[in-house]
TORDREN-104879 format. One record per residue: x, y, z of N, C-alpha, C in turn; residue in one letter. Coordinates in steps of 0.001 Angstrom, whole numbers, plus 500000, padded with zeros to 6 digits. Layout:
N
nc1, nc2, nc3, cac1, cac2, cac3, cc1, cc2, cc3, residuo
X, Y, Z, X, Y, Z, X, Y, Z, A
...
//
This chain:
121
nc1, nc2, nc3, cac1, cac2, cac3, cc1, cc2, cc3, residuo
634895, 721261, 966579, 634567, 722671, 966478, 633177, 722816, 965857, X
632810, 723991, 966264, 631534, 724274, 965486, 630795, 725598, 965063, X
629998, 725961, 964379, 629978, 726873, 963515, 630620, 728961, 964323, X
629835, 728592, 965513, 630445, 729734, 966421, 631160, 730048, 966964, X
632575, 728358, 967435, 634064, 728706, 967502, 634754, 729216, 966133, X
634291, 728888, 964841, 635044, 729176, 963885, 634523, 730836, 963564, X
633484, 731368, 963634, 632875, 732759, 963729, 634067, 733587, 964820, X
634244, 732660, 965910, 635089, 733261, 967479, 636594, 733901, 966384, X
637261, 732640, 965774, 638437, 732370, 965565, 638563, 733707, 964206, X
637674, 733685, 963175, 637351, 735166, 962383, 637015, 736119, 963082, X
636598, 736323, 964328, 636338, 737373, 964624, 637824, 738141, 965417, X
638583, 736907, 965922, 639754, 737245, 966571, 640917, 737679, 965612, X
640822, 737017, 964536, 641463, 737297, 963069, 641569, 738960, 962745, X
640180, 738925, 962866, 639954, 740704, 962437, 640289, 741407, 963511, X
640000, 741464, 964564, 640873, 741962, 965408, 642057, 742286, 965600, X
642840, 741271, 965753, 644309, 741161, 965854, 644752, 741438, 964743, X
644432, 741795, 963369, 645409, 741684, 962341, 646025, 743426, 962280, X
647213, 743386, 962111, 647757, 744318, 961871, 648198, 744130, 960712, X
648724, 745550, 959766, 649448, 745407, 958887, 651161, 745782, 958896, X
651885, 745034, 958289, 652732, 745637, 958878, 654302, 745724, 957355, X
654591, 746739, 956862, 654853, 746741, 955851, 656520, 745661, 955152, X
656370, 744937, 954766, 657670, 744016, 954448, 658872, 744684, 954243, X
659867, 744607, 955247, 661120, 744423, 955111, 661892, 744795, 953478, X
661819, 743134, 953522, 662641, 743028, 952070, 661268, 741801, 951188, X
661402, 742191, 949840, 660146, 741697, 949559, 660734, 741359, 947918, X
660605, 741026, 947285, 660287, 741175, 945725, 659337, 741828, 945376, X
659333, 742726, 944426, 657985, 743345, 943861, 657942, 744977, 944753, X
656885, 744883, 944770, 656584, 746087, 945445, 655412, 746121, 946510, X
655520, 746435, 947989, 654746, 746184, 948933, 653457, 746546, 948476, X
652222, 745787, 949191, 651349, 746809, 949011, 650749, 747496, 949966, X
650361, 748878, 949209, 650146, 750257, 950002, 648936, 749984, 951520, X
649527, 750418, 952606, 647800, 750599, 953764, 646903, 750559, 953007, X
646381, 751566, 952232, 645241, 751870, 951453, 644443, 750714, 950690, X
645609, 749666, 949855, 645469, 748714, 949234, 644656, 747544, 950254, X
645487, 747374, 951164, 645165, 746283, 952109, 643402, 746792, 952928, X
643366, 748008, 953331, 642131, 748314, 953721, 641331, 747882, 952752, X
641236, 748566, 951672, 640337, 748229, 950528, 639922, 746142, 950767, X
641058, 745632, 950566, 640998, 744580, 950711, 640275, 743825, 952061, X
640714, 744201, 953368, 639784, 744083, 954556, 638511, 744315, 954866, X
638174, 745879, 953922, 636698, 745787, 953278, 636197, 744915, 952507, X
636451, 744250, 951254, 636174, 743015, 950498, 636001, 741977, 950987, X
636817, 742292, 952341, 636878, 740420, 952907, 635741, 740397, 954095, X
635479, 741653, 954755, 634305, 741800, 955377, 632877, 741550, 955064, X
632665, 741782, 953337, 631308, 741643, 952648, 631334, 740356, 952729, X
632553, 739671, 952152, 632230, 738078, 951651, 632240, 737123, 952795, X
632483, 737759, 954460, 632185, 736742, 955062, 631033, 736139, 955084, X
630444, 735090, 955453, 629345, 733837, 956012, 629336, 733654, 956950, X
627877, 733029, 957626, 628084, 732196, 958219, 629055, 730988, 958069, X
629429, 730412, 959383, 630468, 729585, 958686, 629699, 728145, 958879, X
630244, 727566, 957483, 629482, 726091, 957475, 630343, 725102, 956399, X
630337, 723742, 957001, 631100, 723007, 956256, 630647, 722623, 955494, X
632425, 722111, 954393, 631622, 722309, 952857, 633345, 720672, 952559, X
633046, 720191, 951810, 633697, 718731, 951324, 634108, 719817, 950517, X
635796, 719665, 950091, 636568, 719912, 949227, 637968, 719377, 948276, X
637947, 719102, 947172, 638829, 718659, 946464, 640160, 718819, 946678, X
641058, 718573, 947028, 642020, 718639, 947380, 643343, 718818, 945946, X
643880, 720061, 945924, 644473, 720010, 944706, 645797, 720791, 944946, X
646425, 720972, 946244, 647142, 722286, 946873, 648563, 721757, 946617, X
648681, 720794, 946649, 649921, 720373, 946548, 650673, 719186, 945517, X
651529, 718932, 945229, 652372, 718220, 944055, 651570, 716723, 944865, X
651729, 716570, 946032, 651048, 714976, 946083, 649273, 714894, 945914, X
649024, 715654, 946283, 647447, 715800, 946187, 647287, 715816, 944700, X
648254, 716769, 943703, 647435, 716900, 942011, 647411, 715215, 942006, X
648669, 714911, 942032, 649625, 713529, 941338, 648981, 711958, 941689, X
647862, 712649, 943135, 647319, 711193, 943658, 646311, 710685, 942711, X
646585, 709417, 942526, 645502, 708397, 941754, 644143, 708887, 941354, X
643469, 709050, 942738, 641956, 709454, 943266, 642434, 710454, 944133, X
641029, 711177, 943436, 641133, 712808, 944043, 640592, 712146, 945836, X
641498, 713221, 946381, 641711, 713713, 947885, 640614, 714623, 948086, X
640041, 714314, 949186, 639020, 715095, 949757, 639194, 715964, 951508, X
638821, 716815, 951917, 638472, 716828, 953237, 637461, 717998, 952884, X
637207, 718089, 954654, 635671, 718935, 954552, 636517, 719829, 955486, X
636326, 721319, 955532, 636721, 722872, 956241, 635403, 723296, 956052, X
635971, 724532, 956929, 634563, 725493, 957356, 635021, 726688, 956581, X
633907, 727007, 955675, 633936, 727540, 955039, 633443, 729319, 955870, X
634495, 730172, 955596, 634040, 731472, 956191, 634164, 732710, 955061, X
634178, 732500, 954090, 634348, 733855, 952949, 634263, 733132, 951533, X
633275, 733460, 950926, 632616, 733423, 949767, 632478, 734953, 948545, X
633292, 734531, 947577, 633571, 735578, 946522, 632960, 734681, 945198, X
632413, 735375, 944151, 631966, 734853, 942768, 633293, 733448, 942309, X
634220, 733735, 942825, 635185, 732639, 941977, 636073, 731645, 942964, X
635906, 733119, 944187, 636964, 731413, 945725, 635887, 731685, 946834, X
636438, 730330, 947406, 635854, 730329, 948640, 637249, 730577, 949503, X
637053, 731237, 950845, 638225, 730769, 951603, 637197, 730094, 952677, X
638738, 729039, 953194, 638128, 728319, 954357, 638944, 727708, 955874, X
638449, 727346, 956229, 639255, 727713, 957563, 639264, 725644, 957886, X
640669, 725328, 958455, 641026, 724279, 958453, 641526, 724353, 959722, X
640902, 723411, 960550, 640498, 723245, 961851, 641850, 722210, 962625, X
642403, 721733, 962247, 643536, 720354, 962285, 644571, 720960, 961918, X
644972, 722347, 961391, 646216, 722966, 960718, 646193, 724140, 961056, X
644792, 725155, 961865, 644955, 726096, 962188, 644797, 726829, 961270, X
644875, 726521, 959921, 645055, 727620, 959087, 644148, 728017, 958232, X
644046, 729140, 957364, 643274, 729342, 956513, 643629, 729074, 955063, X
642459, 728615, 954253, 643093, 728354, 952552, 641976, 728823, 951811, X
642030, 728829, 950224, 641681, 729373, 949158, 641200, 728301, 948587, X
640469, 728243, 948167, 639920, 727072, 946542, 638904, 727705, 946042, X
639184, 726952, 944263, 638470, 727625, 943677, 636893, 727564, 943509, X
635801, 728196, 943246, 634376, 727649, 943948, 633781, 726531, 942774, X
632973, 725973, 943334, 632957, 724365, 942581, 631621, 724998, 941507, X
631413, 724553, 940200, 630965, 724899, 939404, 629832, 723665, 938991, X
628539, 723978, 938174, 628106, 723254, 938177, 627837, 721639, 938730, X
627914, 722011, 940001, 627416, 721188, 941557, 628880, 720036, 941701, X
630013, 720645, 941304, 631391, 720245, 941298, 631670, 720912, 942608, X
632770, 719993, 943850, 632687, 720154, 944982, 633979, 721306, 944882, X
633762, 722828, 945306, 635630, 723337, 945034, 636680, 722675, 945528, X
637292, 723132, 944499, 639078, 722555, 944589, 640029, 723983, 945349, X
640893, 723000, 946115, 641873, 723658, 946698, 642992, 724073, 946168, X
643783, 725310, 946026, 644357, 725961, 944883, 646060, 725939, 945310, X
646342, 725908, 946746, 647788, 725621, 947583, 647932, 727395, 948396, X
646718, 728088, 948696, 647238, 728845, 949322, 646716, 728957, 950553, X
647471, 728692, 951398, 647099, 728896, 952782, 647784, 729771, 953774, X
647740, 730085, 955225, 647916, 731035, 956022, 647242, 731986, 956890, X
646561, 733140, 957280, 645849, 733911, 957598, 644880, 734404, 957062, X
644455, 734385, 957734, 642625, 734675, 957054, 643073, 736065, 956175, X
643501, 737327, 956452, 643505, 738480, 955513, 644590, 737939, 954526, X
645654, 737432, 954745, 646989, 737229, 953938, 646424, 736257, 952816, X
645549, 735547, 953107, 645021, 734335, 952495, 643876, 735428, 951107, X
642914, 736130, 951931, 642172, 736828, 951095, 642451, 737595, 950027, X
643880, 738095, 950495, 644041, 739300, 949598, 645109, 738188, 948274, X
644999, 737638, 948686, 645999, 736289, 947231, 644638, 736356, 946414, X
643394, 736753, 946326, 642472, 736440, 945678, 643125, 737256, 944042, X
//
């Protein structure tokens, strides 16, 4: 893949996403209003998309491994504290946190849809 199929695949994201209010949930849904707000947020922080090496930290085998786990995603949404990024081999989208003083970000275990993914911020 490359930087303008993964632009294709966000752009089809935003398109297609509907909201659609949960059933049965714990907590309390959140409101249309909420989620727009949020689809706006996630609109500013898109990028170009470009790959970025990331720490791997999402899961009980990844913390627990010896030596830190790496892979590289395409990175499509950039906020002061996450990146989200788009994982090309899984289809899916994930969260990590942004790497700090030239520390590569770490992956936090949330993945899924590009908006569902954003609004976990």
């Amino acid at each position: 893949m490359n930087a303008a199929a993964i632009t294709n695949v966000v752009a089809w994201e935003l398109a297609n996403y509907r909201y659609e209010t949960p059933g049965t949930t714990l907590g309390t849904p959140w409101s249309e209003s909420k989620i727009l707000e949020h689809l706006k947020q996630l609109r500013a922080a898109l990028v170009e998309p470009y790959l970025q090496r990331f720490t791997l930290r999402g899961t009980v085998e990844e913390i627990n491994s010896a030596s830190p786990l790496s892979a590289e995603y395409w990175v499509v949404a950039v906020t002061s504290a996450y990146i989200e990024f788009y994982d090309p081999n899984s289809k899916q989208f994930g969260l990590a946190s942004a790497g700090r003083d030239g520390k590569q970000p770490v992956t936090i275990g949330v993945r899924g849809d590009l908006v569902g993914v954003f609004c976990a911020i």
